[in-house]
VEXBA-784999 format. One line per field, with one value per residue (C-alpha): residue number from 1; residue in one letter; chain; x negated, y, z. Coordinates in pm, 1 decimal. Last residue first. Layout:
<sites>
num	NUM_...
residuo	A_...
cadena	A_...
px	X_...
py	Y_...
pz	Z_...
</sites>
This chain:
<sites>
num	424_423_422_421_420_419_418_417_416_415_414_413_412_411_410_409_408_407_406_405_404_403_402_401_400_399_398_397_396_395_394_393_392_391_390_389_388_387_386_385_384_383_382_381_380_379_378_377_376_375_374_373_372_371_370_369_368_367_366_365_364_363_362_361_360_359_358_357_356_355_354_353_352_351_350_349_348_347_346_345_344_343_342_341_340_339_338_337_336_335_334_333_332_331_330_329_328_327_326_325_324_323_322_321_320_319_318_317_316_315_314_313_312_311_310_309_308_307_306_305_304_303_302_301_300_299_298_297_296_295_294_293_292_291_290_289_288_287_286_285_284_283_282_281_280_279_278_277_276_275_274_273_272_271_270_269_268_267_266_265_264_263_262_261_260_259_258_257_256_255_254_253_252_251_250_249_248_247_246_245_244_243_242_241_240_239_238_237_236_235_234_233_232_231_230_229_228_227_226_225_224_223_222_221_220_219_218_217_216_215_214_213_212_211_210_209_208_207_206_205_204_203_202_201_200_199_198_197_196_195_194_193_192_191_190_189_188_187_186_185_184_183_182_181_180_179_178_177_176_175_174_173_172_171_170_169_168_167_166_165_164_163_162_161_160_159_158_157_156_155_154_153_152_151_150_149_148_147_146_145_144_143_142_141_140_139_138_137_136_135_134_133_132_131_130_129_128_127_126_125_124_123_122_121_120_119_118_117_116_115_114_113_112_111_110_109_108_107_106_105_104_103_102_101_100_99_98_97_96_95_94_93_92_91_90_89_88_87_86_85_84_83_82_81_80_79_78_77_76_75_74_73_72_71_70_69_68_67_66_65_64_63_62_61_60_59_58_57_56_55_54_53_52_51_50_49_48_47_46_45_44_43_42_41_40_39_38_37_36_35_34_33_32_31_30_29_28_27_26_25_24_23_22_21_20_19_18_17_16_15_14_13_12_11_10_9_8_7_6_5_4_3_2_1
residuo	X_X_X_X_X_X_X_X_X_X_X_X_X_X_X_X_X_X_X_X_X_X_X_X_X_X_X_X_X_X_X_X_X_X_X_X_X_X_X_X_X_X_X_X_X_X_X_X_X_X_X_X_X_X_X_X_X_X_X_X_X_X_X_X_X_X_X_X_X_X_X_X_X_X_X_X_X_X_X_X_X_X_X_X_X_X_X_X_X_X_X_X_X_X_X_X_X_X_X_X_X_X_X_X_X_X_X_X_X_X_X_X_X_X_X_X_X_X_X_X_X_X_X_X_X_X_X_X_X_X_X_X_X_X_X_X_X_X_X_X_X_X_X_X_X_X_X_X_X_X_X_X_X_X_X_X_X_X_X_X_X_X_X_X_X_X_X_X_X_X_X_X_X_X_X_X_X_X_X_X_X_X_X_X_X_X_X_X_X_X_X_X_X_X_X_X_X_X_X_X_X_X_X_X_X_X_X_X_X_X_X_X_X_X_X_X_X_X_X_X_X_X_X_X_X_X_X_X_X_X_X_X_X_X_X_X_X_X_X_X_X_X_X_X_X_X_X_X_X_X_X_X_X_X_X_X_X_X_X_X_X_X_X_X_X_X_X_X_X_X_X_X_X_X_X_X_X_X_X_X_X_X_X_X_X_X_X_X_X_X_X_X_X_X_X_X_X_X_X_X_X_X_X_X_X_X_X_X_X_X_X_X_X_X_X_X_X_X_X_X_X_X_X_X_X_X_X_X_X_X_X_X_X_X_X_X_X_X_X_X_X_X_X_X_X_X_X_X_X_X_X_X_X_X_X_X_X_X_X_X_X_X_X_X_X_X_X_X_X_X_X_X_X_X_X_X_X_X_X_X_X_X_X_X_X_X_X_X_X_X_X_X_X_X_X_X_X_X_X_X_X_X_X_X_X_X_X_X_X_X_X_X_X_X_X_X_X_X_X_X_X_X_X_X
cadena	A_A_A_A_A_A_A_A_A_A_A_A_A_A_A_A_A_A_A_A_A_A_A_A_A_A_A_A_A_A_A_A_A_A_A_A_A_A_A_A_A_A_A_A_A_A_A_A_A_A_A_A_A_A_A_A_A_A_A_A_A_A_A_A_A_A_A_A_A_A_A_A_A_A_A_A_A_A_A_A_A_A_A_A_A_A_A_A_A_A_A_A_A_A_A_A_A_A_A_A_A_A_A_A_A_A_A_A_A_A_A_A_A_A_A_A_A_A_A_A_A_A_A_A_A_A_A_A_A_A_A_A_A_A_A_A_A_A_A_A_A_A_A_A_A_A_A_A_A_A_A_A_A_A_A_A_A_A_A_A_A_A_A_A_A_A_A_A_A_A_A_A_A_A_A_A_A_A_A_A_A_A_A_A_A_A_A_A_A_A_A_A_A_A_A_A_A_A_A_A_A_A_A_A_A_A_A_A_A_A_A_A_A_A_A_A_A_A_A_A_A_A_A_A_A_A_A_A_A_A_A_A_A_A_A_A_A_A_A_A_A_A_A_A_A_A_A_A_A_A_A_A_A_A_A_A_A_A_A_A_A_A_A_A_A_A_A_A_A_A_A_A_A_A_A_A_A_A_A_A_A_A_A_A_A_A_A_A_A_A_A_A_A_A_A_A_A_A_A_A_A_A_A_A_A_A_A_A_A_A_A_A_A_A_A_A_A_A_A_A_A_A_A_A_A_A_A_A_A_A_A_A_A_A_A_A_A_A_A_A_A_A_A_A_A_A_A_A_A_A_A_A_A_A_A_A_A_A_A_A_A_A_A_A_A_A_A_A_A_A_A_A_A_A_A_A_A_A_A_A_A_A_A_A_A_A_A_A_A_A_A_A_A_A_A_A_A_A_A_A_A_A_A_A_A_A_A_A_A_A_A_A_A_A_A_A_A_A_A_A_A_A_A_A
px	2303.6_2154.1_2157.3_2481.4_2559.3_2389.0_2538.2_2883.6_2823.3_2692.9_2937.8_2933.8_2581.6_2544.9_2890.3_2657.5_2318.7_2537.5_2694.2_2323.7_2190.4_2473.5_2475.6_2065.6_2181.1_2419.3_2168.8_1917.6_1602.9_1324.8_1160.3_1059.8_1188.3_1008.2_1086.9_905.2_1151.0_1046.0_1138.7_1011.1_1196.3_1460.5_1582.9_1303.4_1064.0_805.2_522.2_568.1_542.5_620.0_928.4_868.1_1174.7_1515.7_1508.3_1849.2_2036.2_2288.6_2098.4_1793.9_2030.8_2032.8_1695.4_1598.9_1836.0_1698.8_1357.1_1401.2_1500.3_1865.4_1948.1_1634.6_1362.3_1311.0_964.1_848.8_771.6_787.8_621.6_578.1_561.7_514.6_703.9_1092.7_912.5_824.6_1034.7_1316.0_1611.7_1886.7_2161.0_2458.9_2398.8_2362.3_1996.5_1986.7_2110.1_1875.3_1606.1_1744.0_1811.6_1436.3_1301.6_1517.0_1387.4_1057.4_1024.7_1199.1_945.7_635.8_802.5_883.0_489.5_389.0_592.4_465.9_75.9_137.7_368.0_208.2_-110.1_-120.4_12.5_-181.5_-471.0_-383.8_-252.3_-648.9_-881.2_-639.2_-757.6_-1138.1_-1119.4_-1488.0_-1742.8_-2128.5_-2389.4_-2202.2_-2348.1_-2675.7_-2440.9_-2239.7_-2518.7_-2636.7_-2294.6_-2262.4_-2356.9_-2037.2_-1757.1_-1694.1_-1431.6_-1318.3_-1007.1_-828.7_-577.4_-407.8_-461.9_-694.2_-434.4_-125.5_-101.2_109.0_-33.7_232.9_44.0_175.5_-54.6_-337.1_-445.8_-698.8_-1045.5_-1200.4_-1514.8_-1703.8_-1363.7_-1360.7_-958.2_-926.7_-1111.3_-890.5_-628.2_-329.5_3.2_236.9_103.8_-135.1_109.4_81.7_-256.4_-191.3_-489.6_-775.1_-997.1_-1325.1_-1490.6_-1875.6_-2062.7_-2268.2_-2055.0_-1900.8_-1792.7_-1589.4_-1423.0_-1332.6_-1175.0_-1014.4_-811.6_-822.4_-621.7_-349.1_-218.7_101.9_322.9_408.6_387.2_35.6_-91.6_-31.3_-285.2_-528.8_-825.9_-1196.9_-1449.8_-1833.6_-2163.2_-2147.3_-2445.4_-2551.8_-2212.1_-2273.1_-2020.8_-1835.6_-1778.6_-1498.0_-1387.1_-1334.1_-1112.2_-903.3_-804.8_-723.3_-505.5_-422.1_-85.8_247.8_381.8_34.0_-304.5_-556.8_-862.6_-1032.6_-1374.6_-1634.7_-1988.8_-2158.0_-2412.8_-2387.1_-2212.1_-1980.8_-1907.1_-1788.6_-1528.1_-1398.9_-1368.2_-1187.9_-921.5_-817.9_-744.5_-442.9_-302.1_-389.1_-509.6_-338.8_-588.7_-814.6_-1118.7_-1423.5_-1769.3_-2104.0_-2478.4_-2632.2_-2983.1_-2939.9_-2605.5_-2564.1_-2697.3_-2528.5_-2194.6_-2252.8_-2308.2_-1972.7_-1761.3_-1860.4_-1788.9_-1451.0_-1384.9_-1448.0_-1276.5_-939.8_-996.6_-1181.4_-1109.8_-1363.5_-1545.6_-1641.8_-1480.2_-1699.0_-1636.8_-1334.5_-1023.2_-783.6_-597.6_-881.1_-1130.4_-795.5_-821.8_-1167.5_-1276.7_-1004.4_-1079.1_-1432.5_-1418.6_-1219.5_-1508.5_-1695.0_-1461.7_-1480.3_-1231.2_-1090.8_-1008.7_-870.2_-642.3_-529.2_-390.0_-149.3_5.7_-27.4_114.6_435.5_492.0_500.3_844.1_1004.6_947.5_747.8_908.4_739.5_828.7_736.3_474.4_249.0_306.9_682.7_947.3_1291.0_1383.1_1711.5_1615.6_1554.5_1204.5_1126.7_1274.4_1557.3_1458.5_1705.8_1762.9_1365.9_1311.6_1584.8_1439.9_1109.2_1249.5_1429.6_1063.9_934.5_1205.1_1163.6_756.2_773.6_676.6_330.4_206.0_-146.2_-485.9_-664.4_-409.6_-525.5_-324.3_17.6_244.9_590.5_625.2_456.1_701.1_887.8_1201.2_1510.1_1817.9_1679.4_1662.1_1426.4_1259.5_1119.2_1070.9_852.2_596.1_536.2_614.2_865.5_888.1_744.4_462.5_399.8_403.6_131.1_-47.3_-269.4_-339.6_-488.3_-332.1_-352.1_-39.4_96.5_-308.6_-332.8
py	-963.8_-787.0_-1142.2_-1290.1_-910.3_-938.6_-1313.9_-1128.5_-832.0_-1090.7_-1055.8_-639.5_-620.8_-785.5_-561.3_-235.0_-346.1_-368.7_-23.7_119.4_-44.0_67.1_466.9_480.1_294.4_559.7_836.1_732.2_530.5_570.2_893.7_637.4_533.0_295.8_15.6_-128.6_-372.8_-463.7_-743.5_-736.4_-841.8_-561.1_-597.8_-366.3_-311.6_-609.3_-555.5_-516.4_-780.7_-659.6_-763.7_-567.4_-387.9_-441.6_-561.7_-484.3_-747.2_-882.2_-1236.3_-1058.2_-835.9_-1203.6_-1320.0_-957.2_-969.7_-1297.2_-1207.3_-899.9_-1112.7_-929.7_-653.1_-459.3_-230.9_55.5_118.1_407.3_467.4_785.0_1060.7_1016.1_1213.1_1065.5_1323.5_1145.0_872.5_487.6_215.5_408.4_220.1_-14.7_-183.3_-20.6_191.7_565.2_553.9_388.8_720.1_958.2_707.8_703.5_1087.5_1148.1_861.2_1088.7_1455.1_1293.1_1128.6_1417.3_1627.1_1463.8_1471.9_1794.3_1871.6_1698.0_1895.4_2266.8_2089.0_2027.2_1732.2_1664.2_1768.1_1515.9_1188.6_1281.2_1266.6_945.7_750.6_864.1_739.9_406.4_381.6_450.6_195.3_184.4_400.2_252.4_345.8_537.4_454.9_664.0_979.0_926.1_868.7_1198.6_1380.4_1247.6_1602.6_1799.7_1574.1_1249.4_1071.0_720.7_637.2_312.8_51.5_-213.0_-507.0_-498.3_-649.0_-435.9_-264.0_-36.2_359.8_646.5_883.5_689.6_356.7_529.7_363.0_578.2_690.1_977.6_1026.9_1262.6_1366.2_1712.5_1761.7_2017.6_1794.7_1523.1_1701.1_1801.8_1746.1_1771.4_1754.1_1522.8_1253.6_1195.8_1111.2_837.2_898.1_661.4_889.5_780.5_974.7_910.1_907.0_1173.6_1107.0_1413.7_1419.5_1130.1_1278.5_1597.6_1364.8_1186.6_1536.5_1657.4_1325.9_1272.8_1028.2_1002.3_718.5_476.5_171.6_89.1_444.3_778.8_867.0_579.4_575.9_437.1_517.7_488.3_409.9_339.6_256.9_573.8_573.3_287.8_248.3_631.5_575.5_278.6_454.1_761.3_560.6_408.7_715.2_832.8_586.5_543.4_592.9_382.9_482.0_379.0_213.3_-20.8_21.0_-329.0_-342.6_-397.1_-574.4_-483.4_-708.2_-563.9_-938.9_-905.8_-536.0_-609.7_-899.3_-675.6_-432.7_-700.5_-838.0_-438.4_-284.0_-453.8_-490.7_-65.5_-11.9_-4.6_-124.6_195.4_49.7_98.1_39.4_-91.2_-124.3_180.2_139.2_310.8_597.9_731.8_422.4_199.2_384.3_456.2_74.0_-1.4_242.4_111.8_-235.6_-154.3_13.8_-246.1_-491.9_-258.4_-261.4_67.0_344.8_536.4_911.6_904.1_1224.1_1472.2_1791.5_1653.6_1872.3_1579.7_1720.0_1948.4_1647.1_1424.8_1640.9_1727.1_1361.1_1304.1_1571.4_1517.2_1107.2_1175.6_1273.5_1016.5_749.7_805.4_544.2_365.2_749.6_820.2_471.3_564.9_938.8_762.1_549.8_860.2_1081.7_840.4_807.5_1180.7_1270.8_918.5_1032.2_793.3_649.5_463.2_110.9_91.8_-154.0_61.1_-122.7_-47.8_-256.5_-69.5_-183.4_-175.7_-542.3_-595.9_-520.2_-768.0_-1026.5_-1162.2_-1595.2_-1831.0_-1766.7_-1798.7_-2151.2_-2302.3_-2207.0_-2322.9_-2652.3_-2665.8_-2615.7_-2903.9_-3145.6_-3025.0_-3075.6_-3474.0_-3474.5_-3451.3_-3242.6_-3311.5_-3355.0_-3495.9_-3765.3_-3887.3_-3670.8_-3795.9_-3472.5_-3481.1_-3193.5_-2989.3_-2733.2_-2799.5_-2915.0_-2661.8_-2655.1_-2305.9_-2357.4_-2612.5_-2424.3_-2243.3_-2491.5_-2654.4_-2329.0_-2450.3_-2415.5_-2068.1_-1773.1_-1539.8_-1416.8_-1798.6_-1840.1_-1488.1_-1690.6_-1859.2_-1586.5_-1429.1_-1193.4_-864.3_-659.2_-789.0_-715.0_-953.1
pz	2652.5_2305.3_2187.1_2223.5_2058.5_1738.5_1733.1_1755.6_1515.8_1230.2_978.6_1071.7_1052.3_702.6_578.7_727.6_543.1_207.9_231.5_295.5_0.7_-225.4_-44.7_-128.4_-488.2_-581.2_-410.3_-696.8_-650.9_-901.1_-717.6_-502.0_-134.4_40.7_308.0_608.8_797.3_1142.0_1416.9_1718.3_1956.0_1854.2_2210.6_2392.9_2102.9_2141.5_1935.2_1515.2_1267.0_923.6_661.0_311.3_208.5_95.0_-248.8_-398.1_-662.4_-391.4_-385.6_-297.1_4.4_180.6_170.9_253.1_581.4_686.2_621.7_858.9_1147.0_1309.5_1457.5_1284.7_1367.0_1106.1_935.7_714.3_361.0_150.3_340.0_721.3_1029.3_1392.1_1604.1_1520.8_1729.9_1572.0_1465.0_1354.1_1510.6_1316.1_1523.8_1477.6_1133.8_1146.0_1190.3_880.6_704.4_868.3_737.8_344.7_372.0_472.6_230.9_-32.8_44.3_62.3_-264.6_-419.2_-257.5_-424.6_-776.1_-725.8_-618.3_-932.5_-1137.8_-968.2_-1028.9_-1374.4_-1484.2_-1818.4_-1731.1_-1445.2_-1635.8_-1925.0_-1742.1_-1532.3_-1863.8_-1977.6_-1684.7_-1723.7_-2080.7_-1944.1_-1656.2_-1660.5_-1677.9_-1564.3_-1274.0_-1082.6_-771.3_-756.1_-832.9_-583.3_-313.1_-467.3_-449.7_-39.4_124.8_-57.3_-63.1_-196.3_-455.1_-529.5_-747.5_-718.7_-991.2_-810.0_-1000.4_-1325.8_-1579.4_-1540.0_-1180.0_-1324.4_-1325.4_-1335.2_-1100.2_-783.6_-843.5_-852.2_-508.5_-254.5_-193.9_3.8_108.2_340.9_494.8_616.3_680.5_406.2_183.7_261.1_164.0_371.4_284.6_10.1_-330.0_-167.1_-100.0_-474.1_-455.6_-203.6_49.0_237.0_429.7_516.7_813.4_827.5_1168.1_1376.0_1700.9_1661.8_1288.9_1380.2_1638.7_1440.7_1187.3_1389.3_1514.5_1172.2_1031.4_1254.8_1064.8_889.2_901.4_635.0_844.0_603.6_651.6_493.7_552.0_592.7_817.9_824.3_1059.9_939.5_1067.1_1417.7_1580.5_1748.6_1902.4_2174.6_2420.7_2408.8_2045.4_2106.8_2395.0_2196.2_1903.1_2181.3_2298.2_1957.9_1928.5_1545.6_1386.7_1453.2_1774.6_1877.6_1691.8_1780.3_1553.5_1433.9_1481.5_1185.7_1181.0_870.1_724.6_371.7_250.6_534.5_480.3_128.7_242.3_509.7_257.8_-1.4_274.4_382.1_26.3_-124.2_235.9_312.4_624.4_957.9_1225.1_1161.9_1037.1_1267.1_1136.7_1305.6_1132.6_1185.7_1034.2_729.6_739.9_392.5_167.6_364.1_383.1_-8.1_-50.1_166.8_-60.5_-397.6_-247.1_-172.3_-475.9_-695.6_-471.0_-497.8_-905.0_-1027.6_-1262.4_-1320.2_-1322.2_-995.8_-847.3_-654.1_-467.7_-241.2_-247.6_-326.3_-610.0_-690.8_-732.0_-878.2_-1171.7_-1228.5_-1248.1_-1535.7_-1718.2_-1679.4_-1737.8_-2057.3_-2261.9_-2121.5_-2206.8_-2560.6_-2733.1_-2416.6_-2351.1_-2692.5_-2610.9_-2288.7_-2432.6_-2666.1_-2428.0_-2161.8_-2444.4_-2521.5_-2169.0_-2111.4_-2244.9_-2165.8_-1771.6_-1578.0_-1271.2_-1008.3_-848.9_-458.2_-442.7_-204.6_136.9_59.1_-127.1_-132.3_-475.5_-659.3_-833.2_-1212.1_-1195.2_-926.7_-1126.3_-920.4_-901.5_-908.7_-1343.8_-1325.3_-1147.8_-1382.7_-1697.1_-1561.5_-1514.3_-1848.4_-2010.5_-1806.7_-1918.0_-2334.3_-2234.6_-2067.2_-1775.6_-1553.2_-1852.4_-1978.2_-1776.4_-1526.4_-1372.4_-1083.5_-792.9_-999.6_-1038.1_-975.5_-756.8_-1009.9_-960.1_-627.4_-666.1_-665.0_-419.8_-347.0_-3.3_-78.8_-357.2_-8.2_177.3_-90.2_-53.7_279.0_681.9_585.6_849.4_564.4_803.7_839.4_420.6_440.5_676.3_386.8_234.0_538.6_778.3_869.8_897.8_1251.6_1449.3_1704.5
</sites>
């Protein structure tokens, strides 16, 4: 079974926890609501001054996310926006909500040569949006194939609303094994080799869920093959530094804004969606209204402020610091990359760990830091499977890098004899 999908419900199992009461459990807290009679409608279950005491209490136990030295991956890594140009995106989101069309352009044109595709839809769209917009241009672009394959390390925020979308378009979709943490191309000939005339589309992100880059030209050469579309899912800030999807022939390209300065305020994860040269009319016939026209702006400003040289630093200060982050864990007793020093990344990747990855961000919480996202990964010789998928932003400072790293050490060394029980 695939370790990053899951459904809501087995995000408590991922979690190691039976309920959400375990966790105020360990807490020493109730669980809200605990009090509750089932047959009362409406109204507080207590009285207001006791409810608001509660809540007190539930907030001084919990670090809020923004507070904490944070190594989250899977996209949530926070993102620094320079005083200089927060003013202008503030200012430059409410022109936009203003005139939205004459933002669209500027904002279309930007993220077309960012990405190299020919067309950007001129909106800002929620994951779902985006998901839907891509399964109608699949439809649209391939009738009468009814099959795709999505690489089996998609996005979270993106992989529960596509599989929703290609439901309701009476898609049937395979899950795409992958190795040393990027897709097996292998698998993905097999998959064509049984009945390619009915595949319409192959999705892949780059970089992926584990952080790692694919090898994008090679599946995209594949694809092309066998007569199907290639979907490439991108972090635009990645871009500065790799390949484009343009450059690797993708007929359509989406990805998360979240990198150009965008929080995930009131419409979730914010997306883009762009196409190349043969899918402009299925564009076209899709974008049937703007939206997201203050976002459209914060991303404008965000990409003239920085220019294409500024956006490239910011790119390699991500890298130069995920790269002395992983060179550092490999330092510590216990912790292994994941995957080989040949598998690239950019900002995230995975380590395996001594000891259960929830125990170790439990822990770190209390400490201020929050050390990553625990992920299921197969059997790694002793590391029985336990994986830790951090990122390193531009927000983290070599000060925190050495903090975090100091921390991981003193949890290895208080546990170096059950590490050991366990290695033998």
């Amino acid at each position: 079974m695939n370790p990053l999908r899951r459904s809501d419900a087995g995000i408590l199992a991922l979690a190691g926890r039976s309920g959400a009461a375990e966790i105020f459990a360990e807490r020493g807290l109730p669980l809200p609501g605990g009090e509750r009679n089932p047959k009362e409608s409406r109204g507080l279950p207590i009285p207001e001054q006791t409810f608001r005491r509660r809540l007190a209490q539930y907030a001084s136990a919990v670090s809020p996310a923004e507070d904490l030295i944070s190594f989250l991956g899977a996209g949530f890594g926070p993102c620094f926006v320079p005083a200089s140009l927060a003013g202008a995106m503030e200012a430059a989101a409410i022109a936009a909500r203003r005139d939205p069309r004459a933002w669209g352009g500027r904002y279309a044109a930007h993220l077309a040569s960012l990405t190299g595709m020919k067309e950007v839809l001129p909106a800002v769209l929620t994951a779902q949006e985006a998901a839907s917009t891509l399964v109608r241009l699949i439809a649209e672009a391939r009738p009468g194939r009814k099959e795709v394959i999505l690489a089996g390390t998609l996005p979270l925020t993106f992989d529960k609303p596509l599989r929703r979308s290609l439901e309701r378009f009476g898609f049937r979709y395979r899950t795409l094994g992958w190795e040393d943490g990027v897709v097996s191309l292998t698998e993905l000939l097999a998959r064509f080799s049984s009945d390619p005339a009915s595949v319409a589309a192959v999705l892949v992100a780059s970089p992926n869920a584990l952080g790692c880059v694919e090898p994008m030209s090679e599946v995209g050469q594949i694809v092309h093959q066998q007569g199907a579309l290639f979907v490439a899912l991108a972090d635009p800030l990645s871009l500065a530094l790799l390949r484009t999807p343009g450059e690797v022939a993708a007929n359509v390209c989406c990805g998360s804004l979240h990198s150009l300065g965008l929080s995930r305020r009131g419409m979730g994860d914010p997306w883009f969606f762009s196409v190349g040269e043969h899918q402009r009319d299925h564009l076209e016939s899709l974008a049937s209204a703007q939206t997201g026209g203050g976002a459209m702006g914060e991303v404008v400003a965000f990409l003239e402020g920085l220019g294409g040289e500024g956006l490239a630093s910011l790119a390699g200060l991500r890298l130069r610091h995920a790269r002395f982050l992983h060179s550092a864990l490999s330092q510590i007793a216990g912790f292994q990359p994941a995957f080989p020093a040949s598998v690239p990344f950019f900002d995230e990747f995975v380590f395996r760990t001594p000891l259960p990855a929830e125990e170790i961000v439990a822990e770190l919480e209390e400490q201020g830091i929050g050390a990553g996202l625990p992920v299921r990964l197969p059997d790694f010789g002793t590391a029985k499977g336990n994986g830790l998928l951090l990122s390193v932003t531009e927000r983290r400072t070599l000060r925190e890098m050495e903090y975090f790293l100091k921390a991981l050490k003193q949890i290895r060394d208080r546990n170096a004899g059950r590490i050991l029980g366990a290695d033998l």
